[in-house]
C-alpha positions as CSV (number, residue, x, y, z in Angstrom):
1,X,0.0,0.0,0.0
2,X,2.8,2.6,0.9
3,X,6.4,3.0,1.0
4,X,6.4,4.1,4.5
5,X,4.4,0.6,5.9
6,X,6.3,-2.7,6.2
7,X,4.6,-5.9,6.1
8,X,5.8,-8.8,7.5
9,X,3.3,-11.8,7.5
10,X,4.7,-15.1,10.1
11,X,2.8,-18.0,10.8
12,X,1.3,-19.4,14.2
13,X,-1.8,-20.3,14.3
14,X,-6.9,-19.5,9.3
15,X,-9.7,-19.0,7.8
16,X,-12.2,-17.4,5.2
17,X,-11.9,-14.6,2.7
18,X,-13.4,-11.2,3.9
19,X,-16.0,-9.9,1.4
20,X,-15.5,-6.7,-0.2
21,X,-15.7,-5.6,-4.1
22,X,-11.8,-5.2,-4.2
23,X,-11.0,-8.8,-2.2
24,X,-13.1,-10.4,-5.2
25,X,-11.5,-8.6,-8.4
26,X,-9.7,-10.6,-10.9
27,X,-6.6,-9.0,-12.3
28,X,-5.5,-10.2,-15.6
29,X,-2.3,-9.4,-17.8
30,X,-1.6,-9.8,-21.3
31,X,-1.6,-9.3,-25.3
32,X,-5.0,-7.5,-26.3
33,X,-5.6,-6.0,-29.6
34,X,-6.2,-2.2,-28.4
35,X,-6.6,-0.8,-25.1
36,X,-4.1,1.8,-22.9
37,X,-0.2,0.0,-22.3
38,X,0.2,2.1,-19.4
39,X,-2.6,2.0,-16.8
40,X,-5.2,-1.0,-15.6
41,X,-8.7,-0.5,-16.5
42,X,-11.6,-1.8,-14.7
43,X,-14.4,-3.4,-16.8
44,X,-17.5,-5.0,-16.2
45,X,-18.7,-6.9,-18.6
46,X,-17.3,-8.9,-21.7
47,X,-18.7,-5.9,-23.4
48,X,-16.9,-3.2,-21.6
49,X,-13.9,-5.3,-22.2
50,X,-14.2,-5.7,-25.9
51,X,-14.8,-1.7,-26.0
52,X,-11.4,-1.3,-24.8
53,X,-9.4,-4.0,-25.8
54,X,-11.1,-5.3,-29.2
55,X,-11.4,-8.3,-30.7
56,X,-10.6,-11.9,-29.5
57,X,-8.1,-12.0,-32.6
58,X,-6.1,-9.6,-30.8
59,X,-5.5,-11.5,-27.9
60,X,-7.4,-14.8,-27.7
61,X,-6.0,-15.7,-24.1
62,X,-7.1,-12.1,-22.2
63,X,-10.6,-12.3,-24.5
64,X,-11.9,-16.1,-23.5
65,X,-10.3,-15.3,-19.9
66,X,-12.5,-12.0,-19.5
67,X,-15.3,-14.3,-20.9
68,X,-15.4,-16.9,-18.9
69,X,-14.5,-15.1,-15.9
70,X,-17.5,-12.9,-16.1
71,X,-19.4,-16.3,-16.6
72,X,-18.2,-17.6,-13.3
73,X,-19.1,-15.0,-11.3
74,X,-16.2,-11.8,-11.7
75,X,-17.7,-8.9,-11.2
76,X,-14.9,-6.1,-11.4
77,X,-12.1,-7.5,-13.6
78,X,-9.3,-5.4,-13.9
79,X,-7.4,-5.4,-17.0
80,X,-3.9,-4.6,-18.5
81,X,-2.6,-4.4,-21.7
82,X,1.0,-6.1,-22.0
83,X,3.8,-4.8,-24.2
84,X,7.2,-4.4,-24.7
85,X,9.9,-2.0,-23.6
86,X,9.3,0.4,-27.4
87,X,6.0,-0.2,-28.3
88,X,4.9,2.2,-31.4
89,X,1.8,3.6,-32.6
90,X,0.7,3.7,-36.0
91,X,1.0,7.0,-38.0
92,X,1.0,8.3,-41.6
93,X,1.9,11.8,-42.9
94,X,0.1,13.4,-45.6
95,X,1.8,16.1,-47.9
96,X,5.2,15.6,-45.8
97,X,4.4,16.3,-42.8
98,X,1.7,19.1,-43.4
99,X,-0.7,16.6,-41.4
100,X,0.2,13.8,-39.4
101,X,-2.2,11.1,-37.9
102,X,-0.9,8.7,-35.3
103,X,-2.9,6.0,-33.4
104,X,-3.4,6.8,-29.2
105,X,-2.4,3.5,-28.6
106,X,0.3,1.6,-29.5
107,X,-0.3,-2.2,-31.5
108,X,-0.5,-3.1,-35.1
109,X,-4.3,-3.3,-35.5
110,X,-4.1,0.6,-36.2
111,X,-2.1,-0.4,-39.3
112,X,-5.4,-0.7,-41.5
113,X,-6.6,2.3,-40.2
114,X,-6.3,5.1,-42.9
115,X,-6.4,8.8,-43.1
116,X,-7.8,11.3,-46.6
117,X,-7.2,14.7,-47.1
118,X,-9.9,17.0,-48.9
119,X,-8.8,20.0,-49.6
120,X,-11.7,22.0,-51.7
121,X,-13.5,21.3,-48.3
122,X,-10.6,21.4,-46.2
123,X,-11.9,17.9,-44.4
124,X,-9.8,15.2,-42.8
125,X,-11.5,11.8,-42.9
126,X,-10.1,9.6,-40.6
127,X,-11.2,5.7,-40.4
128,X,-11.0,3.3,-37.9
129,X,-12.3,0.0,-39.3
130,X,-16.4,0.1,-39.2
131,X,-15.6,4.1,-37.4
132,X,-15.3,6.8,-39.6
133,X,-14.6,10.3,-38.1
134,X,-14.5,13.7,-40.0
135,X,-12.9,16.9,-39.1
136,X,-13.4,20.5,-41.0
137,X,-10.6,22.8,-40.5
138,X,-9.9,26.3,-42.7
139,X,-6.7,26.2,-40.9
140,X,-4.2,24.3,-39.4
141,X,-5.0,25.4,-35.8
142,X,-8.8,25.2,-36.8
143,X,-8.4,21.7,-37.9
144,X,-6.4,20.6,-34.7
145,X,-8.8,21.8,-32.7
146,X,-11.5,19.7,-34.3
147,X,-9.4,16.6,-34.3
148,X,-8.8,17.0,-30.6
149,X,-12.3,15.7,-29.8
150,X,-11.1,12.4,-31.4
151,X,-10.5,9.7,-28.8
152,X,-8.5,7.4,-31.4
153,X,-6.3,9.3,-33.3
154,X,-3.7,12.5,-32.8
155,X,-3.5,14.5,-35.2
156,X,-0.8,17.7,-35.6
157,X,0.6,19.8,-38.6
158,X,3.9,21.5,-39.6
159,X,1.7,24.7,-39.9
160,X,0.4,24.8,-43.5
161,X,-2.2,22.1,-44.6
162,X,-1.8,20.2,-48.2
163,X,-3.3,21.8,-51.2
164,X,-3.9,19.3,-53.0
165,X,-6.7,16.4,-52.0
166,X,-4.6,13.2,-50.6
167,X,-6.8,9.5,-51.3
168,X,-6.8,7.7,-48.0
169,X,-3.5,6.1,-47.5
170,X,-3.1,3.8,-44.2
171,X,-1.2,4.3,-41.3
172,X,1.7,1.8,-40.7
173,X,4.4,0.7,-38.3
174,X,2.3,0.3,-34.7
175,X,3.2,-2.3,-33.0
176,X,3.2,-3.9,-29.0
177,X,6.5,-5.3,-28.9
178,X,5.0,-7.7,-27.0
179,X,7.6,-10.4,-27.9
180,X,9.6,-8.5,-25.6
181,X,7.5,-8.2,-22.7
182,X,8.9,-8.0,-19.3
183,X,6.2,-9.4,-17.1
184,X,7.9,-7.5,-14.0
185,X,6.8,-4.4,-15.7
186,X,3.4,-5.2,-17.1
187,X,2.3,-6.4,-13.5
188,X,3.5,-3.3,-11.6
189,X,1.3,-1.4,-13.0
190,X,-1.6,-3.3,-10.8
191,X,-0.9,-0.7,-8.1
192,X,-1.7,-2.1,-4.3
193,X,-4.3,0.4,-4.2
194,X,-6.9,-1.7,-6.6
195,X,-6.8,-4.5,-3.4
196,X,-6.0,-8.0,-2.4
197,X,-7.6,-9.7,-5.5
198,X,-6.3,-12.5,-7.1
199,X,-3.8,-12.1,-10.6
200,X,-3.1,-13.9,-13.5
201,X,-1.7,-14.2,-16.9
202,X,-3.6,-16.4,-19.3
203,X,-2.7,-18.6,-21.5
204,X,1.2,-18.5,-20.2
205,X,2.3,-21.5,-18.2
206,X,3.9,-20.9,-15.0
207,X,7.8,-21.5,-15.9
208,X,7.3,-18.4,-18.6
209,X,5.1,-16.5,-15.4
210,X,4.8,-18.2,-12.3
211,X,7.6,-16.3,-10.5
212,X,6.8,-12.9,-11.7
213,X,3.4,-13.6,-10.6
214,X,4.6,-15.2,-7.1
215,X,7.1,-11.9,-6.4
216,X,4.1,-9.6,-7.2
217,X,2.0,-11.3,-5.1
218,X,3.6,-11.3,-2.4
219,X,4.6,-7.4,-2.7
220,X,0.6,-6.8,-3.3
221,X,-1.0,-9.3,-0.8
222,X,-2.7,-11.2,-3.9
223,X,-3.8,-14.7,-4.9
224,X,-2.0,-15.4,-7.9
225,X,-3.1,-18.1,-10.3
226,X,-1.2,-20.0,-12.7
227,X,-1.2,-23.0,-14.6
228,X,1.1,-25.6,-16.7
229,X,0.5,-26.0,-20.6
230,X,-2.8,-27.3,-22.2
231,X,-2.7,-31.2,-22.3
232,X,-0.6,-31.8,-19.2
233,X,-1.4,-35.4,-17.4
234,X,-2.0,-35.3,-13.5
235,X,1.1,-36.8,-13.5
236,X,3.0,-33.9,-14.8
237,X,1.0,-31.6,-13.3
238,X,2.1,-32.7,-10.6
239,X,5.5,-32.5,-11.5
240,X,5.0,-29.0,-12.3
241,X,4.1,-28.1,-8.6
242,X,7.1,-29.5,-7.5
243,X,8.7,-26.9,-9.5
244,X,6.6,-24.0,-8.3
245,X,6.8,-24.7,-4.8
246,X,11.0,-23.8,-5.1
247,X,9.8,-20.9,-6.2
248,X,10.2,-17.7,-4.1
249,X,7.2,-16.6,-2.1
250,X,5.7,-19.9,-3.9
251,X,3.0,-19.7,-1.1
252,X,1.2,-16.6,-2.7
253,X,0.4,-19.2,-6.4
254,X,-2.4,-21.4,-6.9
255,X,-1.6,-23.9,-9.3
256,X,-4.8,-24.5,-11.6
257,X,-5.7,-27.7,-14.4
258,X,-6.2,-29.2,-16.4
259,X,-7.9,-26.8,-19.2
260,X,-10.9,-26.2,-19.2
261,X,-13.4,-26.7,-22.8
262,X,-16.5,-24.0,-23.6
263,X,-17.7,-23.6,-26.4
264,X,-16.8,-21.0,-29.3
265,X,-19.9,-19.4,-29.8
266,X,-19.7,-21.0,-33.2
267,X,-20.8,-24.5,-32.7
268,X,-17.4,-25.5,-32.0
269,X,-15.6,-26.3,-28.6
270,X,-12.2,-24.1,-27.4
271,X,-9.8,-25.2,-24.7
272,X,-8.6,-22.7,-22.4
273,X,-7.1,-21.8,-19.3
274,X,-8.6,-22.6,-16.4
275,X,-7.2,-19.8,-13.9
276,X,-10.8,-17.5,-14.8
277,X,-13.0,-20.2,-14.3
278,X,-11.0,-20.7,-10.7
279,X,-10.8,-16.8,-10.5
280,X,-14.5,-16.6,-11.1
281,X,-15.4,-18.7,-8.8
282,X,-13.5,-17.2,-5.7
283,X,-14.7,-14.0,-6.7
284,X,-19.0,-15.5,-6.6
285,X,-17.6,-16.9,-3.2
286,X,-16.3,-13.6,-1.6
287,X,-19.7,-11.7,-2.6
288,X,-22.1,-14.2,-1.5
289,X,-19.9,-14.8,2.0
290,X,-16.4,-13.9,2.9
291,X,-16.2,-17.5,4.1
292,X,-17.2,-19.6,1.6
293,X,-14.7,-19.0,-0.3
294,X,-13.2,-22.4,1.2
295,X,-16.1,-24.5,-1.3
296,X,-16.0,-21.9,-3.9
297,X,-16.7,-25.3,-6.1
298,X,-20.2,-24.9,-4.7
299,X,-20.4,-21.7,-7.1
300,X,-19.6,-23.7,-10.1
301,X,-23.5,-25.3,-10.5
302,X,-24.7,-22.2,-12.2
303,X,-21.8,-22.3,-14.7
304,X,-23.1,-24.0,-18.0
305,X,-21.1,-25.3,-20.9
306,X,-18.0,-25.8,-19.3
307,X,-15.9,-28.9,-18.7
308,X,-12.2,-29.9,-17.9
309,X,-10.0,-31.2,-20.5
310,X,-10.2,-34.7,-19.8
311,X,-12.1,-36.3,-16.9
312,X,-10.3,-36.9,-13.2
313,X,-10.9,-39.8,-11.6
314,X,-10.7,-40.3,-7.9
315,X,-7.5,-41.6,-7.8
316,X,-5.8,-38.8,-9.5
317,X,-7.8,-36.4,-7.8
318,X,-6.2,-38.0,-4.3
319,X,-2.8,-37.8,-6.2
320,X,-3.7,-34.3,-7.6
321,X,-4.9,-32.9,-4.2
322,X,-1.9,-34.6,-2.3
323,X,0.8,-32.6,-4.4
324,X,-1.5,-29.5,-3.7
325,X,-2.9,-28.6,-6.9
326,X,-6.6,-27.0,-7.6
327,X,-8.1,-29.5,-9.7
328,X,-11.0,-28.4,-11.8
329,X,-13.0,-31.7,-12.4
330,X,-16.6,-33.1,-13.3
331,X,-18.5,-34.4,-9.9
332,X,-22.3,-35.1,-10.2
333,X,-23.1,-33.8,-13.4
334,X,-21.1,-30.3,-12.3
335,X,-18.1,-29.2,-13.5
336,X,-16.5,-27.9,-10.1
337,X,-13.1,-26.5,-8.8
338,X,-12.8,-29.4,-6.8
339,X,-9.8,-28.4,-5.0
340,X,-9.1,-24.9,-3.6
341,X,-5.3,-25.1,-2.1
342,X,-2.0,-23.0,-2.4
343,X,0.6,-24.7,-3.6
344,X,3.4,-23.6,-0.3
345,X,1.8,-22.5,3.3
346,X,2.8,-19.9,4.7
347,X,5.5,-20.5,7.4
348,X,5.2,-24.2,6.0
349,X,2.2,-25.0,8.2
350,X,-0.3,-27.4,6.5
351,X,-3.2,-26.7,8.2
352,X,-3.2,-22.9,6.1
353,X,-2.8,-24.7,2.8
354,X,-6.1,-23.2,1.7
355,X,-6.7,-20.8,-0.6
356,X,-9.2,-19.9,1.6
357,X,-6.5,-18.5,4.0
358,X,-4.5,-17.3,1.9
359,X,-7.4,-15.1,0.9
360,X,-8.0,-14.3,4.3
361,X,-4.5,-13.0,5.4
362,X,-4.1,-11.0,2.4
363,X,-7.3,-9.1,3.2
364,X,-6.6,-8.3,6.7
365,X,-2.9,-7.6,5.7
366,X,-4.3,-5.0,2.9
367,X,-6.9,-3.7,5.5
368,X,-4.7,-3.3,8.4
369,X,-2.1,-1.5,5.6
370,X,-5.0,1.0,4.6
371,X,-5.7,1.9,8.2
372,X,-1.8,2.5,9.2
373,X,-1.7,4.5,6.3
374,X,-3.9,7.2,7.4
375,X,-2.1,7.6,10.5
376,X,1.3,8.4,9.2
377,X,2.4,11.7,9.9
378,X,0.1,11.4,13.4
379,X,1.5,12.0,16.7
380,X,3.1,8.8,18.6
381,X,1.6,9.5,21.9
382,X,0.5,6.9,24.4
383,X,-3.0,8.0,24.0
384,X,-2.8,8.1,19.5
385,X,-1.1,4.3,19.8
386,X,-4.5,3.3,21.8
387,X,-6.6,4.5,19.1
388,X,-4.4,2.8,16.1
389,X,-5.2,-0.3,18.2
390,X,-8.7,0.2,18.4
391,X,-9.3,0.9,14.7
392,X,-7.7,-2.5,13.6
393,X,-9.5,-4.2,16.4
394,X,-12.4,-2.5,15.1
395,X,-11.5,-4.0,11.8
396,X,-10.3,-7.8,13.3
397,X,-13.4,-7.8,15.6
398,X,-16.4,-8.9,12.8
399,X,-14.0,-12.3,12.3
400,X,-14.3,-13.4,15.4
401,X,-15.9,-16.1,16.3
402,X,-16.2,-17.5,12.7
403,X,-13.3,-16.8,10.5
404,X,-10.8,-16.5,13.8
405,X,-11.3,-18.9,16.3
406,X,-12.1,-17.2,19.7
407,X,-11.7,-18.9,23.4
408,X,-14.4,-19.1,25.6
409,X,-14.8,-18.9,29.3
410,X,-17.3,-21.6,30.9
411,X,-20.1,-18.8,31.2
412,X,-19.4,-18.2,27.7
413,X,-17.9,-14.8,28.2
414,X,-15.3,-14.2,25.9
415,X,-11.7,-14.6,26.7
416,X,-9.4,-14.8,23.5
417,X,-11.5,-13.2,20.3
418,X,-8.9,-14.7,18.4
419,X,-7.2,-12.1,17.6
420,X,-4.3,-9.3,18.9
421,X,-3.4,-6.2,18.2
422,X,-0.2,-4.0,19.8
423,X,1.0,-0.5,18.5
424,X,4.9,0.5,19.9
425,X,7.4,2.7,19.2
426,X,9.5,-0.3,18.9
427,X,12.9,-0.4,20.2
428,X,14.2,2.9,19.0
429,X,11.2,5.5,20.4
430,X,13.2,8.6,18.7
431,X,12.7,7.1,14.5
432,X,9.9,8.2,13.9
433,X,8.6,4.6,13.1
434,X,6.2,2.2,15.1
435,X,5.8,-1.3,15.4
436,X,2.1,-2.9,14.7
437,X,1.5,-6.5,15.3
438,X,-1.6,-8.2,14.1
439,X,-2.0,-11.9,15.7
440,X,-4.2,-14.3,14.2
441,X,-5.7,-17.5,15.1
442,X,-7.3,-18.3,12.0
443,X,-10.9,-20.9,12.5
444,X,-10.8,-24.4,11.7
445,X,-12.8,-24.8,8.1
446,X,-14.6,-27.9,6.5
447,X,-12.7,-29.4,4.0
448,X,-13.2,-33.1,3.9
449,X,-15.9,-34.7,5.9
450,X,-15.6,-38.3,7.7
451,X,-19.5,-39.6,7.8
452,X,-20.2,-42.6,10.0
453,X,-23.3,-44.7,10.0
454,X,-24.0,-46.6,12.7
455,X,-26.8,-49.8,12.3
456,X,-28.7,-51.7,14.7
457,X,-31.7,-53.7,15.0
458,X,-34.6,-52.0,17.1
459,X,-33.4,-53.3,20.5
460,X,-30.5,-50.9,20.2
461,X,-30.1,-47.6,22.0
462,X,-28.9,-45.0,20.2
């Protein structure tokens, strides 16, 4: 969240996600067709996202991940536009310079767009495949105004316009440079301020991503998907896990698989990566309870015409589940993420293996962050401390008893909530720093059930 915060998340004693519209986003990175190369945008719809980012042809990976994602229950996905270190935009001069057009955005699908010159009506026509936009302009500074409305295209002049009409000639040269990407870059600009969340890049297997994704993660307080190539056994998926868990801050990544098949819209069937439909299913979890997200596979019933890539039997799922890998497979009639587990705990502990936990100390971590935030450049007093440890109780508190596991006296009265909370100066009182500690003894949560059935006849007591 800030420069001037330090986080530093041990283990002791886990539980839930905590609702909230940023704890559920979905934050994807990668090739689109159009779109900004510099910012996130958030988008709500597969719409919204094809308004900024175009066509699947473009970027087939980041258009069927916004799609299904929005299927499974994302609400707020939040979107960047990978490209290299010199990305260019499209442009074309007319009459040597006396007007130039360049594309706002870098990419190559500006390259078809084209740009005429009128000049008994002194009228710049300016196309942008089905989009055709028209400027008047006397002058040169009359016609720069006009183009300035345009939301696609710059246009400037050396001062004089053409005389002469110029047919519509295309602009050329834009491209991403995406071959060249540096996913260190591309993910930094998720800012911490968009929230815990959970991150991925589609379509890219982890040993081309996983590690960027786990050191962002870990910087961000995110849940950060990933998954191995299309096709992979359970066998060398879970091979692959053994690779990601050597991985730094390996306990921020969720491995994902197999693929996942929808159909095309077409007829046809597509494979694709299974980190949305995992993604959108945590994020329907968060907003119908912070806890649930520990069976988020309950969310998958709605979800229609979608299946893994091949079917998981029980004894790879035990083999699957073992290795700690979120196995999307087909139980009852449902397609369902059938595992929901981080690939590393944190501190190594076992019992937090969870997603679910993962979720839940990233939210608190962000929360706490946001609340020591506003109080730097307060006073230090005795008195101030006391009320920085009220506020994050005051945040801690509504987990009690349900996401952290309190402690009970025999009356019932409460004697551990489950949580603690101390504000210091720390050992140096005069550095202007001071030392918060947030302790958490995270609530037991259901994930495997042992039933026993007990017969008798009816002379039996039961």
């Amino acid at each position: 969240m800030s420069d001037r915060v330090s986080s530093t998340i041990s283990t002791s004693p886990s539980a839930p996600a905590v609702g909230g519209l940023r704890s559920g986003r979905f934050m994807i990175v990668g090739q689109t067709q159009t779109g900004p190369a510099d910012k996130p945008v958030i988008v709500h719809s597969l719409a919204g996202y094809a308004s900024v980012y175009g066509a699947r042809s473009g970027g087939a990976s980041m258009y069927d991940a916004a799609e299904l994602a929005f299927r499974c229950g994302v609400s707020e996905l939040v979107v960047v536009r990978a490209a290299g270190p010199t990305p260019v935009k499209s442009t074309v001069s007319l009459d040597t310079g006396k007007i130039v057009v360049t594309a706002k955005e870098p990419g190559a699908f500006a390259n078809t767009w084209t740009a005429a010159w009128a000049s008994s009506g002194t009228t710049l026509t300016l196309v942008a495949g089905t989009v055709t936009e028209t400027y008047f302009g006397a002058t040169a500074a009359a016609l720069l105004l006009a183009a300035a409305a345009s939301t696609r295209f710059t246009v400037t002049s050396s001062g004089t316009l053409p005389a002469s009409p110029v047919s519509a000639t295309s602009l050329a040269t834009g491209t991403d440079d995406f071959a060249n990407v540096v996913w260190a870059t591309s993910l930094a600009l998720l800012s911490p301020d968009l929230g815990a969340g959970a991150v991925a890049i589609p379509g890219l297997g982890y040993a081309t991503v996983g590690q960027a994704i786990a050191t962002h993660c870990a910087s961000t307080k995110r849940h950060g998907f990933v998954t191995a190539a299309a096709g992979q056994t359970p066998a060398q998926l879970v091979t692959a896990v053994a690779t990601i868990k050597a991985y730094t801050s390996s306990e921020f990544l969720d491995l994902v698989g197999p693929w996942v098949k929808v159909g095309d819209g077409a007829g046809g069937i597509k494979t694709i990566d299974p980190t949305p439909f995992a993604a959108g299913l945590r994020s329907a979890a968060i907003r119908v309870s912070p806890g649930e997200s520990a069976a988020a596979e309950v969310y998958a019933r709605p979800v229609v015409d979608v299946a893994p890539e091949y079917q998981v039997n029980s004894s790879d799922w035990a083999t699957m589940n073992a290795a700690r890998i979120s196995v999307v497979r087909t139980v009852g009639a449902y397609t369902r993420l059938y595992t929901y587990v981080m690939t590393a705990a944190p501190g190594g502990n076992l019992n937090l293996i969870g997603g679910q936990y993962r979720d839940l100390i990233n939210d608190i971590t962000v929360a706490a962050e946001d609340i020591l935030e506003s109080e730097t450049n307060s006073p230090a007093s005795p008195g101030h401390l006391a009320q920085i440890v009220g506020r994050l109780s005051a945040m801690l508190s509504p987990f009690s008893g349900t996401y952290l596991a309190m402690r009970t006296a025999g009356d019932g009265s409460v004697v551990d909530p489950g949580y603690r909370v101390q504000v210091s100066t720390g050992t140096a009182p005069a550095d202007n720093r001071i030392t918060a500690t947030i302790s958490l003894r995270l609530g037991e949560s259901i994930d495997f059930v042992d039933l026993v059935v007990a017969v008798g006849d009816a002379t039996v007591t039961l």
